[in-house]
Each structure stands twice: as structure tokens, then as C-alpha cells.
N, CA, C and O of each residue as an XYZ file, in Angstrom:
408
protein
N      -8.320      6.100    -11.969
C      -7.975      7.277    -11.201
C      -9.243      7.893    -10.656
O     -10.244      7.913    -11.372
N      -9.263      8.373     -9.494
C      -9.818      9.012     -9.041
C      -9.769     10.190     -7.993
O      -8.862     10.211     -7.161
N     -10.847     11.282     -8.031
C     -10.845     12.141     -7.128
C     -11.768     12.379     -6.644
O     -12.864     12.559     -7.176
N     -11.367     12.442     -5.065
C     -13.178     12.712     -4.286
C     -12.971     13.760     -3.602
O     -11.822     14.015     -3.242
N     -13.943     14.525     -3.300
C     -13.660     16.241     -2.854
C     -14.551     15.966     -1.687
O     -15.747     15.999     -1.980
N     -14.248     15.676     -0.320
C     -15.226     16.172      0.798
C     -15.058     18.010      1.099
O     -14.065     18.701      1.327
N     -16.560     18.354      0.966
C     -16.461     19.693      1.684
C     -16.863     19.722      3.117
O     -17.679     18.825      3.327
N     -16.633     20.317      4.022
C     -16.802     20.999      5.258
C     -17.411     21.962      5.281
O     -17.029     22.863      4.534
N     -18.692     22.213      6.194
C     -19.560     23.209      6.408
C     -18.743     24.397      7.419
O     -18.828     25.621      7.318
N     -17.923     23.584      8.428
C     -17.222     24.359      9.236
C     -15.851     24.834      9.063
O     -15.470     25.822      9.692
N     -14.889     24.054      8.061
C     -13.418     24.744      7.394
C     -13.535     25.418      6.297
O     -14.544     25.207      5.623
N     -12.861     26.088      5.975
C     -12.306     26.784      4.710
C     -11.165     25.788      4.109
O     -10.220     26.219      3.449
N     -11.325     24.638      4.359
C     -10.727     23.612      3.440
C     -11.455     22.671      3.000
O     -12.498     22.397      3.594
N     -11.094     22.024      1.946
C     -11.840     20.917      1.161
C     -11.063     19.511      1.633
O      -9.849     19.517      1.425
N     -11.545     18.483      2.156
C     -10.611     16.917      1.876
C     -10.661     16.795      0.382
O     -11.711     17.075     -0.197
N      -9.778     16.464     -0.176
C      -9.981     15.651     -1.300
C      -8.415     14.479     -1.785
O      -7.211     14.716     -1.875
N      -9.432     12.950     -2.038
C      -8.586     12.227     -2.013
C      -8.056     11.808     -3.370
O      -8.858     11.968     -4.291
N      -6.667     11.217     -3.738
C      -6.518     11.196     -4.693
C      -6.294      9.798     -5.022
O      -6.358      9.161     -3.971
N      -6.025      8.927     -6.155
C      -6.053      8.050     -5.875
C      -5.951      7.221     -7.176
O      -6.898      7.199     -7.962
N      -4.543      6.382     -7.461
C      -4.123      5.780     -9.167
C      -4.189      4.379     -8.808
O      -3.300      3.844     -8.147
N      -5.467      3.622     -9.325
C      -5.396      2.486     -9.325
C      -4.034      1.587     -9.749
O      -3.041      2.138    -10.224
N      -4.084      0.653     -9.602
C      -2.674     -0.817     -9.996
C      -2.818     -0.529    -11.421
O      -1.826     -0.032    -11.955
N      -4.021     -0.772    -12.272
C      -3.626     -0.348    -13.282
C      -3.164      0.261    -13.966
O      -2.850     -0.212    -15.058
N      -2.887      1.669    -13.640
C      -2.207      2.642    -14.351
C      -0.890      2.836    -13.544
O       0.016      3.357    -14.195
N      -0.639      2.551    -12.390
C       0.912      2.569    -11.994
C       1.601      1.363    -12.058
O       2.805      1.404    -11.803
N       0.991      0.083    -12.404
C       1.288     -1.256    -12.753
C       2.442     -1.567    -11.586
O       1.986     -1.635    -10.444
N       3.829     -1.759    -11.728
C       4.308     -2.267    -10.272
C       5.137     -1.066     -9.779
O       6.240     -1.123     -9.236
N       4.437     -0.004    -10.054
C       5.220      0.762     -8.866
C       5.693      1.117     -8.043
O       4.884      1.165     -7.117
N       6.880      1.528     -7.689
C       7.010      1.630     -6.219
C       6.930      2.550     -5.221
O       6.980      2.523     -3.991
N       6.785      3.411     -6.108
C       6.714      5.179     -5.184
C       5.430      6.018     -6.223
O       5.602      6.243     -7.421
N       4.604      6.262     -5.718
C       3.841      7.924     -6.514
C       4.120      8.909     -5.534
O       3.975      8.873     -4.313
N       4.581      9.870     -6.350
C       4.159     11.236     -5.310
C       2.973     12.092     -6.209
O       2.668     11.960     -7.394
N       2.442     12.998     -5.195
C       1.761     13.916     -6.066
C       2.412     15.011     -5.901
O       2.594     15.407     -4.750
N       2.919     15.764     -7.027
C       3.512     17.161     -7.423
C       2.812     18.113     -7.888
O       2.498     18.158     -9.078
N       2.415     19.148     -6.884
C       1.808     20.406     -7.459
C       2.047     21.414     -6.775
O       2.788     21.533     -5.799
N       1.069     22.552     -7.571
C       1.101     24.252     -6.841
C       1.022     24.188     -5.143
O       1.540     25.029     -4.408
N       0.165     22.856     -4.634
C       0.066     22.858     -2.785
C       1.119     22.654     -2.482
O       1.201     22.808     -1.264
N       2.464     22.252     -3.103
C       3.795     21.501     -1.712
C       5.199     22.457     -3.396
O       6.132     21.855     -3.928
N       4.775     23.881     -3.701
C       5.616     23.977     -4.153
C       6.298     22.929     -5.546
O       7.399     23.160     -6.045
N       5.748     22.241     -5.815
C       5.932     21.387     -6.430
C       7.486     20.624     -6.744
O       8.280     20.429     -7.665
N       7.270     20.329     -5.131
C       8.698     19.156     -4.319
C       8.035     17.893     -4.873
O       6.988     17.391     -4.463
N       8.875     17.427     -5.953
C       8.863     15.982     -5.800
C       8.779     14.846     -4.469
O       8.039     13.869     -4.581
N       9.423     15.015     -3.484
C       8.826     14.338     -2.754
C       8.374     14.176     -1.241
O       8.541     13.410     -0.293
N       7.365     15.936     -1.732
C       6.743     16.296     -0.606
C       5.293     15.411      0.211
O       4.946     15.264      1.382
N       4.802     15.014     -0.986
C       3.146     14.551     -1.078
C       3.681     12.980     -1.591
O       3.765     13.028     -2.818
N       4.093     11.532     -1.055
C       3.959     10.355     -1.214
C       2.851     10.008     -1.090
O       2.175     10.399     -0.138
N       2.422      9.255     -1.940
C       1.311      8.491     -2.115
C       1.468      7.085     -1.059
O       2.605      6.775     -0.702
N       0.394      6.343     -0.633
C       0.593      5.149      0.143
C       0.082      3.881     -0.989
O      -0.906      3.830     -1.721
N       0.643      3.401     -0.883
C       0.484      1.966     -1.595
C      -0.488      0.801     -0.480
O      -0.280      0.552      0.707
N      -1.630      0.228     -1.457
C      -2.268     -0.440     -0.591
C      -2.283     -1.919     -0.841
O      -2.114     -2.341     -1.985
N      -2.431     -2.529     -0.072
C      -2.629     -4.168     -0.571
C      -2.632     -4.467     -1.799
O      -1.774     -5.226     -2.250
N      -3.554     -3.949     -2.539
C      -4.294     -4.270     -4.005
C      -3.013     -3.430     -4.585
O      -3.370     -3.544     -5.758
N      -2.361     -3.023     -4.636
C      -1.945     -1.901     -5.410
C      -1.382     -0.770     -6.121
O      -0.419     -0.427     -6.808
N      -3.034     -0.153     -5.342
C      -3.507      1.502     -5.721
C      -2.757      2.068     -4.855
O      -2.357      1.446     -3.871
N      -2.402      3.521     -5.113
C      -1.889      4.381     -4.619
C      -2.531      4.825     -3.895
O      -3.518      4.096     -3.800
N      -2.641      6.006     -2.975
C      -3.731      6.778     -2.558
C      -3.416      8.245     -1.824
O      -2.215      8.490     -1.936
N      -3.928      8.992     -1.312
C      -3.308     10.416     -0.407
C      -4.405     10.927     -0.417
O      -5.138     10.937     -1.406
N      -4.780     11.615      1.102
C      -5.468     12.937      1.059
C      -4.664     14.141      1.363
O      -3.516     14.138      1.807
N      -5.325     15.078      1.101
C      -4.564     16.520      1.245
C      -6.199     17.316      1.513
O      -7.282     17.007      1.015
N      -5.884     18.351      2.420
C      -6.854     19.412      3.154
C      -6.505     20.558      2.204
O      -5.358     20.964      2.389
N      -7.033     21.057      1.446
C      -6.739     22.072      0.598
C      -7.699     22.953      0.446
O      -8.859     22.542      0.408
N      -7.337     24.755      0.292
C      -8.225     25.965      0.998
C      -9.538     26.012     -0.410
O      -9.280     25.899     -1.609
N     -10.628     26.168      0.074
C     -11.514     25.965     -1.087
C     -11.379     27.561     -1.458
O     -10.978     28.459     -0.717
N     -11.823     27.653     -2.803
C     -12.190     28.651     -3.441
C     -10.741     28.729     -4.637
O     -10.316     29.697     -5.269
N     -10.392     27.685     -4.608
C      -9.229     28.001     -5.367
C      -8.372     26.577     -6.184
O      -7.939     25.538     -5.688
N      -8.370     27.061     -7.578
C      -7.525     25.963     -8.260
C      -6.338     25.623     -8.076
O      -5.549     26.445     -7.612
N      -5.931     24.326     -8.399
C      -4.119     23.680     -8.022
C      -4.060     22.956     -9.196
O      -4.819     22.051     -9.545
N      -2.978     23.476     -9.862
C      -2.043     22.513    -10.721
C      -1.193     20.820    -10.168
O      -0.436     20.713     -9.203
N      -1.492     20.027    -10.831
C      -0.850     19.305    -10.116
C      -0.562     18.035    -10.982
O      -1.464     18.091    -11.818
N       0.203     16.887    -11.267
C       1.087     15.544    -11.551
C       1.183     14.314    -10.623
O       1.449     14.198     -9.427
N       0.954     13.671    -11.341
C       1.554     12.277    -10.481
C       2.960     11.738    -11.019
O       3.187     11.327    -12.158
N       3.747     11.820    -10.073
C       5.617     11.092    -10.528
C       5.520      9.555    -10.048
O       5.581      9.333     -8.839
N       5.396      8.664    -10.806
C       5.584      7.411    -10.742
C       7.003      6.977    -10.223
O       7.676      7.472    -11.127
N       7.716      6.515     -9.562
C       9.066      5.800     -9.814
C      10.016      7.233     -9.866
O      11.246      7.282     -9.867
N       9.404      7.963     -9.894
C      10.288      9.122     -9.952
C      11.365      9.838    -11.113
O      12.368     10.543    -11.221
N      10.191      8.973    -11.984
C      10.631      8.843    -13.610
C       9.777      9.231    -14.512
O      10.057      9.882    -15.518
N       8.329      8.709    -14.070
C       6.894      8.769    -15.271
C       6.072     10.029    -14.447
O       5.692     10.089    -13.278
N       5.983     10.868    -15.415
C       4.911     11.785    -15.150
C       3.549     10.774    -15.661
O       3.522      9.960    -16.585
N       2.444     11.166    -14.680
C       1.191     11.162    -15.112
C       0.462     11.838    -14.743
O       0.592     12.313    -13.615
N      -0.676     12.176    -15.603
C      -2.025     12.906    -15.484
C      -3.287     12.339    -14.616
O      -3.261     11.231    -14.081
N      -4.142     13.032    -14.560
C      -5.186     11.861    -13.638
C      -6.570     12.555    -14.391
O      -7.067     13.677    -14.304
N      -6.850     11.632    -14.977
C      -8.261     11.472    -16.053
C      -9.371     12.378    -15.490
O      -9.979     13.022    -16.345
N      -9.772     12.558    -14.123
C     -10.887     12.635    -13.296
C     -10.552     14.311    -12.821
O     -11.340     15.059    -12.242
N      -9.063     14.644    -13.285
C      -8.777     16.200    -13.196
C     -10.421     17.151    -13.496
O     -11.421     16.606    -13.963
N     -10.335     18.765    -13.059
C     -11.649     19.259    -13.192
C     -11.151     19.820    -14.738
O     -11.991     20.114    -15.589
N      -9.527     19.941    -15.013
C      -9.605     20.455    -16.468
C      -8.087     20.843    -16.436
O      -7.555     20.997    -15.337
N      -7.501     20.977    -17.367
C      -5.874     20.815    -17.623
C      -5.679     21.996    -18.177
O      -6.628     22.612    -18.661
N      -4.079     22.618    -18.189
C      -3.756     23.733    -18.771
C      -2.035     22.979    -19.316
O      -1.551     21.993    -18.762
N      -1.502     23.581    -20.249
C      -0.541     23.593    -20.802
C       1.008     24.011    -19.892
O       1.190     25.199    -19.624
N       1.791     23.233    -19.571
C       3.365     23.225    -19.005
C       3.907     24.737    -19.481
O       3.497     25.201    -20.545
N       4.581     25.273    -18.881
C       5.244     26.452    -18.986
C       6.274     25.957    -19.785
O       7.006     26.913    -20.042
N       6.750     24.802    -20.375
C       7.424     24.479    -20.973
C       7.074     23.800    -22.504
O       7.815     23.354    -23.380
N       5.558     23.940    -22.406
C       5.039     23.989    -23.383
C       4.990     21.928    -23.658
O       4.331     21.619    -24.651
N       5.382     21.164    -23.163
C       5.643     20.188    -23.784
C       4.558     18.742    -23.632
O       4.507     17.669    -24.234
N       3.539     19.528    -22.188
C       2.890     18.223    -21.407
C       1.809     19.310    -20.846
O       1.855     20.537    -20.926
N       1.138     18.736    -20.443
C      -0.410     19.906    -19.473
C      -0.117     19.379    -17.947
O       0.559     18.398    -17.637
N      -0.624     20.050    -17.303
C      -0.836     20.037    -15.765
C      -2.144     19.182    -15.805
O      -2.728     19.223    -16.888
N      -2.628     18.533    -14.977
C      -4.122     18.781    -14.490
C      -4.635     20.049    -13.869
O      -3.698     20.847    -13.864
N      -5.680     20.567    -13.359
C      -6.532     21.120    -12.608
C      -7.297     20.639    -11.639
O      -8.065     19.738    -11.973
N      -7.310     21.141    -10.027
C      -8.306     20.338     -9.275
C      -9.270     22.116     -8.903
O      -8.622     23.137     -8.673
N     -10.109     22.106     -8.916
C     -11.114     23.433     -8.442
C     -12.051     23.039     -7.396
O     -12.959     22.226     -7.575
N     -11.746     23.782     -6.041
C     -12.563     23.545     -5.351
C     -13.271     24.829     -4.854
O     -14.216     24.748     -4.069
């Protein structure tokens, strides 16, 4: 898993890409990413599947500010993404969010 944060000298947004190798979604067929940016609609934010694979997505997101956020595999498996800036605990107490801080 990974996350790469481009900043912009000229937006008040950050690129940052996201991105679940083959290994950890093994033969998946759908990721979305679910968080605080899209309301957290399951399947607002699809991930693209690449040759090899990996999943991938960018999203333009306003800097100065943290997002909760999940990866839905299959639309069944929650996952986390290792490379998060730091996790907080489910309002349901049962699983953590990630954190992205830009």
C-alpha cells in the first residue's frame, strides 16, 4: 500500500495517490475508497485496476486538513492502508479508520 501526497505551490489542494498492491487485494474485483471526502458513499471513489493488479486513484483534496478513510474490497472486505499518517477508532467502536493529514 501506498500513499503519495503531491503539494501545489499554486492550489489549496494536495494530489494524493492511493494505491493497494495485488497483494493485499489478491483477485479483486472492485476497491473503492470510502471516506470523510465523498461522504463516505461506498461507491463514490472506485479504484482502477491495472494490468499487474494494483488498484489505484487520485483524489485533489483541500490541504490543511485530516480525512478519515477505508478501502471496500469486493464490497465485502474492509481494509486499512499501512502507509495511513495515523488511525482513530470507528464510532462503532469495532475497527479504526485510517488518517490521511495534509
Amino acid at each position: 500500500m501506498t500513499i503519495k501526497k503531491t503539494y501545489f505551490k499554486t492550489k489549496s489542494t494536495c494530489k494524493v495517490n492511493f494505491r493497494l498492491p495485488k497483494d493485499v487485494v489478491h483477485e479483486a474485483n472492485t476497491v473503492n475508497l470510502v471516506g470523510e471526502f465523498n461522504q463516505w458513499n461506498t461507491k463514490a471513489t472506485p479504484l482502477k485496476k491495472l494490468k499487474n493488479g494494483t488498484f489505484t486513484t487520485d483524489l485533489e483534496l483541500e490541504k490543511g486538513r485530516s480525512y478519515q478513510f477505508r478501502y471496500l474490497i469486493d464490497e465485502k472486505r474492509w481494509e486499512n492502508d499501512s502507509q495511513a499518517d495515523s488511525y482513530v477508532s470507528t464510532p462503532f467502536g469495532d475497527s479504526e479508520n485510517c488518517v490521511i493529514s495534509l
